[in-house]
N, C-alpha and C positions, 0 to 999 in steps of 0.2 A: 249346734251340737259340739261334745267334745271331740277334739282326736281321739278315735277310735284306738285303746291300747297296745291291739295286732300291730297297728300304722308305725306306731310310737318304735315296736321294739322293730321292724324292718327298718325304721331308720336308723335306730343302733347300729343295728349289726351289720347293714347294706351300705349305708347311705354317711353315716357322719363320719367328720375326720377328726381322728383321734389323735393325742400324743403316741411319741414311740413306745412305750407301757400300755396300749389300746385303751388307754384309759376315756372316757369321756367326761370333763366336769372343768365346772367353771375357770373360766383362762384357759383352757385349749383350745385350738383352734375352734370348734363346731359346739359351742356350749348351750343351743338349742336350735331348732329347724331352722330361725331366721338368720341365725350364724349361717346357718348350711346356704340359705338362697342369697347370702350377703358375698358368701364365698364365690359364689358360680359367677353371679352378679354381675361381679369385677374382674372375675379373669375373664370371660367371654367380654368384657368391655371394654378389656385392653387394646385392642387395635385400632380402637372405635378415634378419631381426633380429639373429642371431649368427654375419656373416659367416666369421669364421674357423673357427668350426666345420662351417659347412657344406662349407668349400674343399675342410679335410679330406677329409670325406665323397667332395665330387666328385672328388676327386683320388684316391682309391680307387676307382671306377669306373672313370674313365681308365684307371689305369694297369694295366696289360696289354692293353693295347686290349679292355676285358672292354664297354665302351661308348663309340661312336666317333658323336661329333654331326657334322653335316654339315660340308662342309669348309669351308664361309665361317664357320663358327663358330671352327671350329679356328685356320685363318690369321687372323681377322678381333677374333674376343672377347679386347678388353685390352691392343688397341695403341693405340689413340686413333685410327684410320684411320676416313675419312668412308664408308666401305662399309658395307652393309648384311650382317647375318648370316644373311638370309633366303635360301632357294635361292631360294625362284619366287613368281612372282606370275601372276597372271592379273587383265589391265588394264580400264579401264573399258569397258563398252558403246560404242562407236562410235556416235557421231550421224550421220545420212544427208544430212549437208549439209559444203560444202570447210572452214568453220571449224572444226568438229566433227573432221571427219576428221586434220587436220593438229595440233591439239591431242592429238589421242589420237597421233600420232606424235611430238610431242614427249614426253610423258608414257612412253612407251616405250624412248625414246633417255635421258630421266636415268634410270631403273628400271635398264636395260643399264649405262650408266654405272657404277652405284654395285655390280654383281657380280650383278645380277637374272636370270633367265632369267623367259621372260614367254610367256605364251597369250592370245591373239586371237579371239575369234568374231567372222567379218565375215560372221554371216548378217545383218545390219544393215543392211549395203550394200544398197541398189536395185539389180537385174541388169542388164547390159551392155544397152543397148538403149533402157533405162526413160526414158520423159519429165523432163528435168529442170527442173520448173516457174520463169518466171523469167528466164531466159536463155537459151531457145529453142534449148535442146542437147539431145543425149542421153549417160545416164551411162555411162560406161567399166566397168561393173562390179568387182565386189569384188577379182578378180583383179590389176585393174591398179593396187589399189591395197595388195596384198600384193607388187608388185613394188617399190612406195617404200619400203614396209617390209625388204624384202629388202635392198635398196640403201643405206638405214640401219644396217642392221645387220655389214653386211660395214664396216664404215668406224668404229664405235664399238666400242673395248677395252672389255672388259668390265673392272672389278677384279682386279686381277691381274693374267693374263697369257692370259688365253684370251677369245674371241669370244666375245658372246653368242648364245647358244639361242634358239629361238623356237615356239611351235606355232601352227598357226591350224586352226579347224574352221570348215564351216560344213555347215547344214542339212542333210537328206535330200531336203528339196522344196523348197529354193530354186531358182530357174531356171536358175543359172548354174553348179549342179552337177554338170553334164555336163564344164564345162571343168575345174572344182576337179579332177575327180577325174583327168585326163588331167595334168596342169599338169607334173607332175613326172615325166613322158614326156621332156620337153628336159633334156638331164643337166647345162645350164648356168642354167635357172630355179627359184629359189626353194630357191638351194641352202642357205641361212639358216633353214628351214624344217623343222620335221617337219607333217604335214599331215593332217589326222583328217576323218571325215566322222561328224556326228552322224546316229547310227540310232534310231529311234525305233520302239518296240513295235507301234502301227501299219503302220508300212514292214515290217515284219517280216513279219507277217500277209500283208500285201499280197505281199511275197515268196512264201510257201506257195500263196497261193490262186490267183496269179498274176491279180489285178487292178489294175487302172486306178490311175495316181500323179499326183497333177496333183501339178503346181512353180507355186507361190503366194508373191507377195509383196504385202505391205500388203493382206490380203484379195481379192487379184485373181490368179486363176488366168492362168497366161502360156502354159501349155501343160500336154500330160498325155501321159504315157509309162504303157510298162508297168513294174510294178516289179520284176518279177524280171529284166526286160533290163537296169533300172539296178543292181541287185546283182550280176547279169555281169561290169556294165563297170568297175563298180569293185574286185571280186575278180579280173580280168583285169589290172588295170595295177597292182594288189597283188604278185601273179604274177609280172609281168614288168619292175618296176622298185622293190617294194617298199613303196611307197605307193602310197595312203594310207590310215593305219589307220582301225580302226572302234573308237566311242566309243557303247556302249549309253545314250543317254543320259536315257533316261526311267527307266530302272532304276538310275543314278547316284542322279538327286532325288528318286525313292521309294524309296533307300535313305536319304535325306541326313538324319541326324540335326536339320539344320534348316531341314527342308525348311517348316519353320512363316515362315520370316522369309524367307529366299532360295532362287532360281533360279540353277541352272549351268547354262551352257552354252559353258564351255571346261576347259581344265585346263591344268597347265604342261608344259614340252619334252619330258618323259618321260613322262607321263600319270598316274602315281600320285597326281597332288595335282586332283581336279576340285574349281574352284574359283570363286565369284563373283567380279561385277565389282569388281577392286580389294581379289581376296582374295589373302592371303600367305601361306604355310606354312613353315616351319623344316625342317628333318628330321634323325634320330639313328636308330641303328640298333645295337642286341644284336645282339654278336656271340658267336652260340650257338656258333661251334667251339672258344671260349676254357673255355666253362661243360660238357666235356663229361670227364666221370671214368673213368680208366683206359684210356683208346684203344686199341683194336685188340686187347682182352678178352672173354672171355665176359660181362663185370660192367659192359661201357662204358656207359654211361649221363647222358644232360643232369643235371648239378647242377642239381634242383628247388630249395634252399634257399638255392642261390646265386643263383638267377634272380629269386626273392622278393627277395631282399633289394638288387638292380639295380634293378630295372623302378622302383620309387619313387621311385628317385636320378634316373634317366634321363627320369621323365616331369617331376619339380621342375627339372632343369636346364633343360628345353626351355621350359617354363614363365616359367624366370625372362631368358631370352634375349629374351621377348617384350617384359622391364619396359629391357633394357642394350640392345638393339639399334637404330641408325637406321633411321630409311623411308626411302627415296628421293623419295616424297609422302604428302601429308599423308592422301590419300584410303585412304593402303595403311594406315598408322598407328590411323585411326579403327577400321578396318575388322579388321586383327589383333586390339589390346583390345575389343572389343565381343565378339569370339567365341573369341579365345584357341585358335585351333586349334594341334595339333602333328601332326608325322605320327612317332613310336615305330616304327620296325619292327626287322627284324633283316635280320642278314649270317650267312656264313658258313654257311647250310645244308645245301650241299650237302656241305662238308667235314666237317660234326657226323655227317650220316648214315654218310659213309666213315667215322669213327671209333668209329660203332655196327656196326658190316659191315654196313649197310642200301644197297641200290641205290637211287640215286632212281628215282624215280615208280612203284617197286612200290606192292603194297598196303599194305608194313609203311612204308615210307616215306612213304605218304598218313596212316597211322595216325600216325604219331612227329610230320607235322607238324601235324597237328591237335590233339595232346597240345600241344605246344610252344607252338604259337601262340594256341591255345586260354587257357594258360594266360596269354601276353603281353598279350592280350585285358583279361582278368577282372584280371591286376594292374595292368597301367593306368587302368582304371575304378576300380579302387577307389585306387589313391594319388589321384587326379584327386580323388573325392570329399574323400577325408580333407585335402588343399589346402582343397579349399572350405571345409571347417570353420574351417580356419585363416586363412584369407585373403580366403575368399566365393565365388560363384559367376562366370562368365562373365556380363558387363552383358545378355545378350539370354535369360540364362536362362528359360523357362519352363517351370516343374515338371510339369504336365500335359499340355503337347505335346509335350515335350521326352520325359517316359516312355512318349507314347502310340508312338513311332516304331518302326519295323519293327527297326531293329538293336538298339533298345536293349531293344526289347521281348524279343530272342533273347539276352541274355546273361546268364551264369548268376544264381543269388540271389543269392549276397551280391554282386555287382555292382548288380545294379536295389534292393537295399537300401538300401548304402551311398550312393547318388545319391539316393533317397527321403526318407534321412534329413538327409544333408548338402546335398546341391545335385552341381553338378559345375564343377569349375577350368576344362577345356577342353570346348569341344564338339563336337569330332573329335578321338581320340586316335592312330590306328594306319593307319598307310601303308610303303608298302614300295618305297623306294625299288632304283634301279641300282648304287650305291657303288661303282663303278669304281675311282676313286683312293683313297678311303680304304678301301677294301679291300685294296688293293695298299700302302696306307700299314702296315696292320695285319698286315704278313709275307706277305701274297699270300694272302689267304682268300678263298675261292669268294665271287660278289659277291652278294648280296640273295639272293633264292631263286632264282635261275639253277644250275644246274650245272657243273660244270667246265668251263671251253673244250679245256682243254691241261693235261697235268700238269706240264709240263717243256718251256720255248722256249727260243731263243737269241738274248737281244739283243747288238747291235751298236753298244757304247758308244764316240765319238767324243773320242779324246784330244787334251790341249790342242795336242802338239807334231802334229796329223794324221794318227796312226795309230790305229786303232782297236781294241778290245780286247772281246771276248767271254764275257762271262757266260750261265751259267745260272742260268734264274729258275724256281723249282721250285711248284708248287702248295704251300699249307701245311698238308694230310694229307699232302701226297707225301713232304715232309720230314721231317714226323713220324714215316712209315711208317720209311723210311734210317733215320731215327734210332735205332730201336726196333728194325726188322727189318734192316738191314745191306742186303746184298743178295738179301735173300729175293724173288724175283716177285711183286709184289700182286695177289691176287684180281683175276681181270678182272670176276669178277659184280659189286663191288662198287665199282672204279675205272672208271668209266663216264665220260664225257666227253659233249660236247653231240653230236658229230658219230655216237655212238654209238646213240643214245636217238631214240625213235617221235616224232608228233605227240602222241600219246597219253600218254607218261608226261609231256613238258611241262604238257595239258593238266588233266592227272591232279591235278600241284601248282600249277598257277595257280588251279584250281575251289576247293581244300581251304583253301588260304591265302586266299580272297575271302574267306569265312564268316566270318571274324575278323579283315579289317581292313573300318576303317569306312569310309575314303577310298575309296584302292586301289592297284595293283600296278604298278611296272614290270618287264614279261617280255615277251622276245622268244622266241618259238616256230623257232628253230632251224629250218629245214626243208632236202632234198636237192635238188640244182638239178635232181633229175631226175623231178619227184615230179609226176603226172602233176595238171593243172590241176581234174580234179574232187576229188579226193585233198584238194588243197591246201583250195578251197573248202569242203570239207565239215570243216575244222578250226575255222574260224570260224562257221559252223552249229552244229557241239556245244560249241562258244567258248559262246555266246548259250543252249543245252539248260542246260549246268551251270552257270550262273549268272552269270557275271562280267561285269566291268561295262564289260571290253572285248578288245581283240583287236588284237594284233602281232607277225607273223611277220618271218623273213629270211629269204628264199629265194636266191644266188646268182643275178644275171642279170648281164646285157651291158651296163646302165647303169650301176648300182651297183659292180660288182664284188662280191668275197668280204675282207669287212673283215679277215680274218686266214684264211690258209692253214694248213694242218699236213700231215705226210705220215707215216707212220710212219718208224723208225732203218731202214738195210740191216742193221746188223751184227746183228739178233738177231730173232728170236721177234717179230711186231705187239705178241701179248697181253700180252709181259713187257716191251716198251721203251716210254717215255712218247714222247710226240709231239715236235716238232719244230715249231716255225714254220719259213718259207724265205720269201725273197725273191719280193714278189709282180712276175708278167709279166702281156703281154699278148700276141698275135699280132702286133701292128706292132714286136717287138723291143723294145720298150725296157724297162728292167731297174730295177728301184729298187735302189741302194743305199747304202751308210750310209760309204763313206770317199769325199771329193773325188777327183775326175778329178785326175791328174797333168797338169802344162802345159804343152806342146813351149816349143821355143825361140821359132820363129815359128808365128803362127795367122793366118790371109786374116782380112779386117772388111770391113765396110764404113759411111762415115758418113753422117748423116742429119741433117737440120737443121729445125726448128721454131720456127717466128715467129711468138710468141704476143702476138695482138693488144694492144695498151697496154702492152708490155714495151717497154722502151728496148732489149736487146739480145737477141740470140736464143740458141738453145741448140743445142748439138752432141752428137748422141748416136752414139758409136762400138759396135758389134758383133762381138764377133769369134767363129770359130768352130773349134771342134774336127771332125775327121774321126774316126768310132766306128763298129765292125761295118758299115763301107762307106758310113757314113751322115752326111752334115753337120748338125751338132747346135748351139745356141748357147752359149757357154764362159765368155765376161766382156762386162760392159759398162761404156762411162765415157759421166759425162754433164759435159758443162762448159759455162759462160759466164759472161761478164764481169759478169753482173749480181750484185754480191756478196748481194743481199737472198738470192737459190737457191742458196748456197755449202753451206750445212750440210747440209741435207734431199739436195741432190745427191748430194753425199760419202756423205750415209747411202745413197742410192737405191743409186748406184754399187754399194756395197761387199754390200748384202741382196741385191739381185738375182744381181751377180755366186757371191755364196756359194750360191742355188738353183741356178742354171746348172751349177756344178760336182761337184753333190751326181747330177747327171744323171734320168732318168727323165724321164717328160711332165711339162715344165715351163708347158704351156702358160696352168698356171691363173693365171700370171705377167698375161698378157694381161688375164685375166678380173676380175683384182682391180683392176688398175688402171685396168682402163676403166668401171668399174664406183664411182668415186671419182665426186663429184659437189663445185663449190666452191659452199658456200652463197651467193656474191658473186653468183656467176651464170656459165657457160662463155662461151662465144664460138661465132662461124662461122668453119671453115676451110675452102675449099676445095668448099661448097657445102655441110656439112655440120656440125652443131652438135654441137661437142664440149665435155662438160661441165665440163671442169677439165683445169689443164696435166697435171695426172697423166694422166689420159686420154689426152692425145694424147700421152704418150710411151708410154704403154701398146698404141696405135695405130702409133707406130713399130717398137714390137717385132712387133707382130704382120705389118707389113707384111714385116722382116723375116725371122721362121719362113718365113712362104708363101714368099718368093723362096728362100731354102736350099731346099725342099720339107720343111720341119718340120709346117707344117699347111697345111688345103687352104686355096685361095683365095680373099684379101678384099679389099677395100678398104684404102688405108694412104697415108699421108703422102708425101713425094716426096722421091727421092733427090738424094744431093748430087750436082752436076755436078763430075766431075773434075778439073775445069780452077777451077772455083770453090774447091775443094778446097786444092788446092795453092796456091792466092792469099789464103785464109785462114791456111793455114798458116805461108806464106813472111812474112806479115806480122807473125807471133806471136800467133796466134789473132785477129788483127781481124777486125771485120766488115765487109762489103761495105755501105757506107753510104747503098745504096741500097734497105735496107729498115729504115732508121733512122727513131723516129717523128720528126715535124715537129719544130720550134720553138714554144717557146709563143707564141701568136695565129697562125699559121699552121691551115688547113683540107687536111686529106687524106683522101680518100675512103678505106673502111676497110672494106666489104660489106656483109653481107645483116643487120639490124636484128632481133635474137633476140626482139622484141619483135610488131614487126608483119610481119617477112616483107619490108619491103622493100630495095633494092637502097638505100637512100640513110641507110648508118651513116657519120658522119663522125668524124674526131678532131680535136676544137678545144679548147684549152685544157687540154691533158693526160687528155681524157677522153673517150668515145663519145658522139655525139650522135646518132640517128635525123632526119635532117630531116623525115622524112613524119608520125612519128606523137607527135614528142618526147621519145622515151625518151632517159633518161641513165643510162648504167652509172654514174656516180657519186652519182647522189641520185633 
């Protein structure tokens, strides 16, 4: 078959390295995919003693996407680019004091910088309420200081071109886990967030027998609940908004290969990497539907001797990623080399089972992944070993703690052999991550060990000239199936989909795939929005029966929505036509979709003006609006003023916002991004109220006017231009009314309310804010 077009342009735009002009075409570095596997190739071969030999090597794993490393390795190995190839890190311990605290958010801000995705435990924090010795306060709790974090991270690009991820967990019996676990009830807080609550084997217990929980911090009990009311209330807002997950976490560290040296008590944004303070992981993933012989035959069957002869290539390149790659800090740097973790897992499972006619999460489909993975297992312990012969062990190895461990003690002989005799390279080898993109990169193979979602959608690709054009994106069994079988109907027992499938069969291969990784898994548990609330709860109960080290469903609610729709085709048969994605709605009308609103001749506006304190000139922010299914929506925005320092960033604002507006749907998160901008300089008071950055207050003007159209319900917002002021601006050629022009220098103007102390007496002398009361200077 060909590469699949979708595949093509994720590599564009994800994957290939372009000149400085993002240009991609012959003579640039990346002039087609084998450019791209040729590039990895050799920089991951670099340390190797007979570099070109090994490039080789990896470059024959590449290619067929038969082994696909994470995407920061892909975009990132061998362009000379300051990003890091690590997916995730989980950051230092949080100190309980403001130095501490704001350090570890700096630390998290370069990590995101550099392409990181990062995990937080703020069971560290003292709870809302707590004595703050010192300064005769009390502490705001953890919460309010996952909002600074939240507010960071919506504002720093990650590497690339996507926002960073984040997770935070905290405790079972922290005090302030009653709100943890509500938090993400508000469908506009902590949207930067996935949000975990560590369970602990005790709370467990204490669930069954339904005894007494006390919530204890620094040794000092704050209060005691029952526990099975706190396992309610957090499988209820699971339930009903999706989070937050649960993180078995004492069965994490007593499985933790080093559990002799370190404590976890987070993981990163997807959960499969539980990880210490200031640990990192890589990740790469075998892709079994490439390794599977004869498809859709009595004889199909996974290449065993093709899968030997991957996993050793796959677990050395991971390896040697560890010696080329940057840290974003030095603490993450020490902490990779001393322990050399990787996480190896695989892709493409559920498509390898279609191509044996196995259903997921039958029994024979528990069977095939416990063979498979069983075997990824045992082959990455032993290449890992045979590394160490060659190169040595991980700096923290210990030969007798290290074998006395519960996973390593379970894995076959010639694994706890060849570690016996050698050492071992890494010490964690196998995680399983979500591979979304590089799964979609790799022809659309079924992602990690998830299921199919859809075998056949329809995206809605936006062309340069504004019209748009429709493809279909096929599963790739689905394709193989056409290829092979024409138009024959597929087996429904065997083309199964997520929307199809039990809690149970999910469960089924999340328990069988634990057994054999050492980390752990990213899987979402699929569930029906109609699936009654004991039902749901008792998924996560036989979650914790068979073993796993944790638990993440999606249920369809009223916060979240349904990440993706599907409906069956009308023209045919359910069983024999593949699904469909469609356009998601909601009850208040409005429509997502994918071609710009057309622009009448004329559209009403209205303007608005903002006089941001220590600007010499002000700003004018025009509105204007379309009429849609009876309904006034906002269309375009222009932002202007005479200050040429705001000329660029305007023009940009202008032209991005403008291009959301058009694109239609609830544009509201317009408001929410922008006010949600903070200037490290410091904001201002307008109007009796502290706004954090000009962005903010023009993100405060839009919102002022949605509410007036009736876009959204009503807020507070900035104040409208006087019509008459209006037209005297205009008649002047955009002048301003130079009675809100600041002073002359050595002249004194009063200016408001002092962000500092609260009082009415901010002056401006000297081109700069003065406080008379308390001496604060916005300038120094």
């Amino acid at each position: 078959m060909e590469w699949a077009p979708v595949s093509q342009r994720i590599w564009d735009m994800k994957y290939r390295f372009k000149n400085a002009a993002g240009q991609g075409a012959t003579g640039t570095p990346d002039a087609d995919l084998e450019a791209t596997w040729w590039r990895v190739a050799r920089a991951l071969a670099a340390p190797e003693r007979d570099p070109e030999l090994w490039a080789v090597r990896f470059h024959e794993a590449l290619s067929g996407f038969k082994f696909l490393p994470a995407g920061r390795v892909i975009a990132g190995a061998g362009t000379g680019r300051s990003v890091t190839l690590f997916n995730c890190f989980v950051m230092g311990t949080i100190p309980d004091d403001m130095s501490g605290i704001f350090e570890s958010l700096r630390e998290a801000a370069l990590t995101m910088q550099q392409g990181g995705g990062i995990g937080h435990d703020f069971s560290s924090l003292r709870p809302q309420g707590a004595p703050v010795m010192g300064v005769g306060a009390d502490a705001s709790g953890p919460l309010s200081f996952m909002d600074v974090w939240d507010a960071m991270c919506r504002t720093i690009m990650s590497a690339g071109s996507r926002r960073g991820a984040m997770m935070a967990t905290l405790r079972c019996d922290h005090p302030d886990i009653e709100a943890f676990i509500d938090a993400k009830r508000d469908p506009k807080r902590l949207r930067m967030f996935n949000v975990s609550v560590l369970v602990t084997d005790d709370f467990m217990k204490a669930v069954t027998d339904d005894a007494d929980w006390p919530l204890v911090f620094g040794g000092r009990t704050f209060r005691t609940v029952k526990a099975r009311a706190l396992w309610e209330r957090i499988m209820r807002a699971t339930y009903e908004v999706a989070e937050p997950g649960v993180i078995f976490i004492d069965r994490v560290n007593r499985r933790n290969n080093l559990r002799y040296c370190e404590s976890i008590q987070a993981t990163n944004p997807c959960g499969e990497q539980p990880l210490p303070p200031y640990g990192a992981c890589l990740l790469g993933s075998v892709n079994l539907a490439t390794l599977v012989k004869a498809p859709f035959t009595p004889q199909a069957e996974l290449d065993m001797e093709a899968l030997e002869r991957l996993v050793p290539l796959a677990v050395r390149m991971l390896d040697n990623v560890i010696d080329v790659s940057r840290f974003p800090l030095p603490q993450q740097e020490k902490e990779a080399k001393a322990k050399r973790r990787i996480g190896l897992g695989v892709t493409g499972l559920a498509d390898a089972l279609i191509f044996c006619g196995v259903r997921y999460g039958s029994p024979e489909a528990v069977r095939l992944t416990r063979e498979w993975l069983g075997a990824v297992q045992r082959l990455s312990y032993v290449a890992s070993a045979d590394i160490a012969a060659e190169k040595g062990s991980f700096p923290l190895y210990d030969r007798a703690k290290y074998l006395g461990g519960e996973t390593i003690k379970a894995l076959p002989e010639e694994a706890r052999t060849a570690i016996g005799r050698y050492g071992i390279r890494n010490a964690l080898l196998n995680s399983i991550a979500p591979t979304g993109t590089i799964s979609l990169l790799a022809d659309n193979v079924s992602s990690g060990i998830e299921p199919v979602f859809a075998f056949s959608y329809v995206r809605h690709v936006l062309q340069p000239d504004g019209s748009k054009r429709e493809e279909s994106v096929d599963d790739f069994a689905f394709r193989v199936w056409r290829e092979l079988k024409g138009n024959e109907a597929p087996p429904t027992d065997v083309f199964v989909d997520a929307q199809t499938l039990t809690p149970a069969d999910h469960l089924a291969m999340q328990a069988v795939a634990q057994e054999y990784v050492d980390s752990s898994i990213s899987k979402t548990i699929n569930l029906p929005r109609d699936i009654s609330f004991e039902a749901f709860k008792g998924v996560y109960e036989e979650a914790y029966a068979q073993g796993c080290k944790g638990c993440t469903t999606y249920r369809p609610n009223d916060v979240t929505g349904a990440v993706l729709e599907v409906k069956p085709a009308q023209t045919a048969p359910v069983e024999a036509q593949p699904r469909t994605l469609v356009p998601a709605s909601d009850e208040s009308g409005v429509v997502y979709i994918a071609q710009p609103l057309d622009r009448p001749q004329d559209l009403p506006g209205r303007t608005y003006k903002i006089k941001w304190p220590g600007s010499d000139h002000a700003i004018y922010i025009t509105i204007n609006d379309l009429m849609q299914d009876g309904r006034r929506r906002p269309f375009e925005i222009f932002i202007n003023s005479k200050n040429m320092e705001h000329y660029a960033w305007t023009v940009a604002l202008t032209r991005m916002i403008s291009a959301v507006f058009r694109r239609g749907g609830d544009v509201s998160f317009v408001v929410e991004e922008l006010k949600a901008v903070f200037d490290p300089r410091g904001g201002q008071w307008m109007e009796g109220r502290y706004v954090p950055s000009l962005l903010a207050a023009i993100g405060g003007v839009i919102e002022r006017h949605l509410v007036e159209i009736g876009f959204l319900a009503p807020s507070e917002s900035p104040r409208l231009i006087d019509p008459a002021e209006e037209r005297m601006r205009m008649s002047a050629g955009g002048g301003e009314d130079r009675r809100d022009a600041p002073p002359r220098a050595g002249s004194v103007k009063a200016a408001g309310q002092c962000p500092n102390c609260g009082a009415a007496a901010l002056s401006h002398q000297e081109g700069c804010d003065v406080c008379l009361n308390c001496g604060y200077s916005r300038c120094g």
